[in-house]
C-alpha positions in Angstrom: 37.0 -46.8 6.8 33.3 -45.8 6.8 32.1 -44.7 3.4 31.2 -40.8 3.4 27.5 -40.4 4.3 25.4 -39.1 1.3 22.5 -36.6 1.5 18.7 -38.1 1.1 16.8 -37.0 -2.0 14.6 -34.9 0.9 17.6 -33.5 1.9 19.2 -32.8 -1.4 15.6 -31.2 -2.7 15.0 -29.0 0.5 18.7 -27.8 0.2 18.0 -26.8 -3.9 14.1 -25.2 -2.7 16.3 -23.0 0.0 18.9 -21.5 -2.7 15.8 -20.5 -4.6 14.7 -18.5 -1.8 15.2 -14.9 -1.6 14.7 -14.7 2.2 18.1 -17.4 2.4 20.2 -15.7 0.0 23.2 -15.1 1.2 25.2 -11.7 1.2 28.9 -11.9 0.7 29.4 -8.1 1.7 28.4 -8.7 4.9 30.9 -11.5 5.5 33.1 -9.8 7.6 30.0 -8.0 9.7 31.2 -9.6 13.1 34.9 -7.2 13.4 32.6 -4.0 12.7 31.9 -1.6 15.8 28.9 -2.1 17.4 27.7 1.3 16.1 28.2 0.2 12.4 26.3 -3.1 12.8 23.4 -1.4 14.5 23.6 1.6 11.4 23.4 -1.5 9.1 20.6 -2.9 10.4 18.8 -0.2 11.0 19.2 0.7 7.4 18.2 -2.4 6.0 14.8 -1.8 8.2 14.2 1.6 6.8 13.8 -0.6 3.2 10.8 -2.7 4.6 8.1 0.1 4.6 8.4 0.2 0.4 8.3 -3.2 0.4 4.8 -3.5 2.3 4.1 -0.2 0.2 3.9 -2.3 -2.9 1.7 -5.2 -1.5 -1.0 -2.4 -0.7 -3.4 -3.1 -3.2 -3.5 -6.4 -2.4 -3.3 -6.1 1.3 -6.8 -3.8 0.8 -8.1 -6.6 -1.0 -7.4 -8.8 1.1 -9.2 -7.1 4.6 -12.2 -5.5 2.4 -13.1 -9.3 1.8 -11.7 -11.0 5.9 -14.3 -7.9 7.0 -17.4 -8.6 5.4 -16.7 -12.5 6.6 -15.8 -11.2 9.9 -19.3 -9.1 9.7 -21.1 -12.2 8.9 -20.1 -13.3 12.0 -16.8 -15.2 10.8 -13.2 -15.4 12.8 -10.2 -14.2 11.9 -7.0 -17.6 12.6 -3.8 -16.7 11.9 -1.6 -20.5 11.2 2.2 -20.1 11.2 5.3 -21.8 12.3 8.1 -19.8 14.3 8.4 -16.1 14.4 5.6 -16.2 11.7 3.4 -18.2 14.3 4.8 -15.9 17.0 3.3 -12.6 15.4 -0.2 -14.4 14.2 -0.5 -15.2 18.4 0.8 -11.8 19.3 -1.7 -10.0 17.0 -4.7 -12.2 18.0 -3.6 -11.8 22.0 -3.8 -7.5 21.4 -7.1 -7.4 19.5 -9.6 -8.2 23.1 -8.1 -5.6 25.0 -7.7 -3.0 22.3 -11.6 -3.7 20.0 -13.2 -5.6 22.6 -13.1 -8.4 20.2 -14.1 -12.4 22.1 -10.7 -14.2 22.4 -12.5 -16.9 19.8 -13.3 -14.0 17.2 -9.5 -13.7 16.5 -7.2 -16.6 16.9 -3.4 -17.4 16.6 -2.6 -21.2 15.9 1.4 -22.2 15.9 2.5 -25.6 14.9 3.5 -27.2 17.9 0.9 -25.3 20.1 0.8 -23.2 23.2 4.4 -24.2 24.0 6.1 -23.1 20.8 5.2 -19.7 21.4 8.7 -19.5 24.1 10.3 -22.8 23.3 11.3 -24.1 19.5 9.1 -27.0 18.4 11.0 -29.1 16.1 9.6 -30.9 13.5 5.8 -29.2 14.2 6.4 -26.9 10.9 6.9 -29.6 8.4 3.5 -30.9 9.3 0.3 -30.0 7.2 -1.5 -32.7 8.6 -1.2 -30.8 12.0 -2.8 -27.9 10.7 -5.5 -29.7 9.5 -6.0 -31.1 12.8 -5.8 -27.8 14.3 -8.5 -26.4 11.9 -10.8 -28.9 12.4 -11.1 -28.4 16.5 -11.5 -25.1 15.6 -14.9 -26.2 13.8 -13.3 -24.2 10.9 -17.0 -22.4 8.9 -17.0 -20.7 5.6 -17.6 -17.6 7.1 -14.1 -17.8 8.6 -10.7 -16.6 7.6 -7.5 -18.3 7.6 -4.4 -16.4 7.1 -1.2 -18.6 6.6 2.1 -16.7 7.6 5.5 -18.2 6.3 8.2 -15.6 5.7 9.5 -18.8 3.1 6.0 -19.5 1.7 7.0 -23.2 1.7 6.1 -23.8 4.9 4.2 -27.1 5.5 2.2 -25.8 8.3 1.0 -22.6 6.7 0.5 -24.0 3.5 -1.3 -26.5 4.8 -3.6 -24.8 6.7 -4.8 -22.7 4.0 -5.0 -25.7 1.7 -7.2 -27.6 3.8 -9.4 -23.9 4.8 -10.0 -22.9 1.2 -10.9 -26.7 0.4 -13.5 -26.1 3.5 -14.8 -22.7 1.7 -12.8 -20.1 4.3 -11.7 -17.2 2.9 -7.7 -18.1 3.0 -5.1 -15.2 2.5 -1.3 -16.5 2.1 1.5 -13.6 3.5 4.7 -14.5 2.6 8.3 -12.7 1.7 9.1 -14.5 -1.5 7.3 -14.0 -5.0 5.9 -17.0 -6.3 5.5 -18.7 -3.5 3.2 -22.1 -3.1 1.5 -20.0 -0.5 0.6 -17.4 -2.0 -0.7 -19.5 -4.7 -2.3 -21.9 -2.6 -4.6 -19.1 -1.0 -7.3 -16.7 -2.1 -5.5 -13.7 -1.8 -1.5 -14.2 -2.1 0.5 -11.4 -0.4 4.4 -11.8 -1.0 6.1 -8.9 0.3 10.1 -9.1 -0.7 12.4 -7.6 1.8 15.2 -9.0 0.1 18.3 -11.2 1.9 18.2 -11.0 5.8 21.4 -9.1 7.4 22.0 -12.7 9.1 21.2 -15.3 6.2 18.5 -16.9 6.6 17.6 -15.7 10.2 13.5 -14.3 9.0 12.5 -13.2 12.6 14.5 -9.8 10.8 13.1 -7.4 8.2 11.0 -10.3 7.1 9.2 -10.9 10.6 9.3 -6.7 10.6 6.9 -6.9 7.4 4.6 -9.5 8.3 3.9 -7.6 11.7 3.2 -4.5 9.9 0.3 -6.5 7.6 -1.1 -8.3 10.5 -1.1 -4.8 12.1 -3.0 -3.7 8.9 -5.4 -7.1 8.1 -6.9 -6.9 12.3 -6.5 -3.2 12.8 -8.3 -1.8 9.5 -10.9 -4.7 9.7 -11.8 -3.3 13.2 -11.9 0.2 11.9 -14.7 -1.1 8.7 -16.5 -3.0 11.6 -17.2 -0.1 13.7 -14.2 -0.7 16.4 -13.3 2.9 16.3 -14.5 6.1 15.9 -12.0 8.1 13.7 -8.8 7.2 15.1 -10.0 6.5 18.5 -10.0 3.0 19.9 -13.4 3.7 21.2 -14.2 -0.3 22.1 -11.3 -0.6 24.4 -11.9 -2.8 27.4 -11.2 -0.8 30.6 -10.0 -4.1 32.7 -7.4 -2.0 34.7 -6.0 1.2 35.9 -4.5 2.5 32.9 -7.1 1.2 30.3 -9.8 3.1 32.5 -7.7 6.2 32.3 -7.1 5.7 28.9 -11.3 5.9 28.7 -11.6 8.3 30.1 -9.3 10.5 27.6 -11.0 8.9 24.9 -14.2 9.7 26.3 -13.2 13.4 26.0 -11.3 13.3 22.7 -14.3 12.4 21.7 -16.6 14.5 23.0 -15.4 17.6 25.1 -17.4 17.0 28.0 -16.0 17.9 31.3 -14.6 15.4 33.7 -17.8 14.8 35.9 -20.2 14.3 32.8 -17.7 11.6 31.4 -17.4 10.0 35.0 -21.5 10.1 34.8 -21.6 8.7 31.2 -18.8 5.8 32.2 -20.8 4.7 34.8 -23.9 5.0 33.7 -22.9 2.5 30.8 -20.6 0.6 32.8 -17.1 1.4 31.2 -18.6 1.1 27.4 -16.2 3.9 26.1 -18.8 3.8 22.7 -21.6 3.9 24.8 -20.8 6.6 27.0 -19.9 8.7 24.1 -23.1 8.4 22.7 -25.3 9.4 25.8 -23.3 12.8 25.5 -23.5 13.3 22.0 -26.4 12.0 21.1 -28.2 13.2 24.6 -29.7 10.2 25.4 -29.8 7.3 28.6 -27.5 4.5 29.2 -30.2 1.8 27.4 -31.1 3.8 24.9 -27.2 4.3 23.7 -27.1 0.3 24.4 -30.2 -0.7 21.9 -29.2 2.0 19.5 -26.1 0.6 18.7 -26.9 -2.7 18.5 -29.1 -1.6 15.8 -26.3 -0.4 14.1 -24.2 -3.3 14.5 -22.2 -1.8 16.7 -20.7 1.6 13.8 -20.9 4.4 16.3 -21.4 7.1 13.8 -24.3 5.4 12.4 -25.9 5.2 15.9 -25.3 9.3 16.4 -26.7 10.0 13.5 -29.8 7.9 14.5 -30.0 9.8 17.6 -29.6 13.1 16.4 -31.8 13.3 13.9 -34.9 11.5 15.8 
């Protein structure tokens, strides 16, 4: 008879650094979740969502931290990468695929890297999380500057990948933020500006695309969108750089146009055109009452804050 295989010392200290974890923790009143109605399961997960707002709400004040210091990199001229493995990778792609469209934002300004590339974001790449060396590699085609920031996303904070990533970007002098869902994780402590937002045990042990990949896409919403807001991307609450590359992005323009500034329909289609579909431009020849090039040079003065350029024009 074949002896009984025994576990590697790899295995044995993985298994040890996963009992630690609070994301892996497993939930013994939920044992029996599978002969529950449907209805019940959904109530149960839906109320263990309704717990991940407090959790983000007590990361705040680092979280502001965190994008008052990625914005004034990102005003230098720096990028925003996101490096993660998985769902975490997953939501650092999605979040850098929505900022062009919605700020007008170059597709190199904001980036999403996942270990295992292009390919992981639909198919599961084994293996490509447990490499650092990887993320160093990715980094470095990147031409990774100091002016750039690298935000590692591991809902374990043990990942290899992320940790790696923003290892080898604050070594570079990259600002480096580190979002995880355990406290003390190497992540956080590896980076800059450690974010650990603890949902607690997963309904599903272990399975993190849950409340914990719910909480990292609420602070990636937070780190891109409020950076766009203190770069000028909006003005108030409207997206007022949005690019109008199709029928309903032109529509939605146009509304902003007159959110914005109460004109009538024809004076918006006039302003539109007359600053070829540059929603922040057209506002301002209204407002500020002047042409299409003057509206263009104005702002660029301004670096682009809209309410700074209105104010230049309405008090000349």
């Amino acid at each position: 008879m074949a002896s009984p295989a025994h576990a590697s010392p790899e295995h044995s200290d993985l298994k040890a650094q996963l009992e630690t974890l609070t994301t892996e923790a497993f939930r013994p009143e939920l044992a029996d979740i599978d002969r529950l109605p449907t209805l019940d399961i959904a109530r149960l997960m839906n109320d263990e969502d309704a717990t991940v707002p407090g959790a983000v709400a007590a990361q705040l004040p680092r979280i502001a931290a965190a994008i008052d210091a990625l914005a004034e990199r990102m005003g230098r001229g720096g990028r925003l990468i996101y490096a993660g493995a998985g769902t975490a990778g997953r939501l650092g792609v999605l979040d850098a695929s929505e900022c062009p469209p919605t700020f007008n934002t170059d597709p190199s300004r904001v980036v999403g890297l996942i270990a295992g590339g292009p390919e992981a974001v639909v198919n599961s790449i084994e293996g490509a999380e447990d490499s650092a060396e990887l993320a160093r590699d990715e980094l470095d085609a990147l031409a990774l500057t100091g002016a750039d920031t690298v935000v590692g996303v591991s809902a374990s904070g043990r990942t290899p990948y992320a940790v790696g990533a923003v290892e080898y970007a604050r070594a570079r002098g990259a600002l480096t933020i580190g979002l995880s869902c355990n406290a003390n994780s190497p992540l956080a402590a590896a980076a800059d500006h450690g974010i650990e937002v603890v949902v607690g045990p997963e309904l599903l042990t272990g399975s993190t695309r849950l409340k914990a990949g719910t909480a990292q896409k609420m602070v990636l919403n937070m780190l891109s969108t409020i950076t766009m807001i203190r770069l000028g991307k909006t003005y108030g609450n409207l997206m007022v750089d949005v690019r109008a590359s199709n029928e309903k992005l032109r529509a939605r323009s146009r509304r902003i146009v007159a959110l914005a500034t109460g004109a009538p329909d024809e004076e918006i289609e006039r302003a539109l055109a007359a600053t070829d579909w540059e929603v922040k431009n057209a506002i301002l020849t209204i407002l500020g009452e002047v042409d299409g090039p003057t509206a263009a040079r104005l702002l660029e003065e301004s670096e682009g804050h809209l309410r700074v350029a209105l104010n230049t024009a309405t008090t000349r």
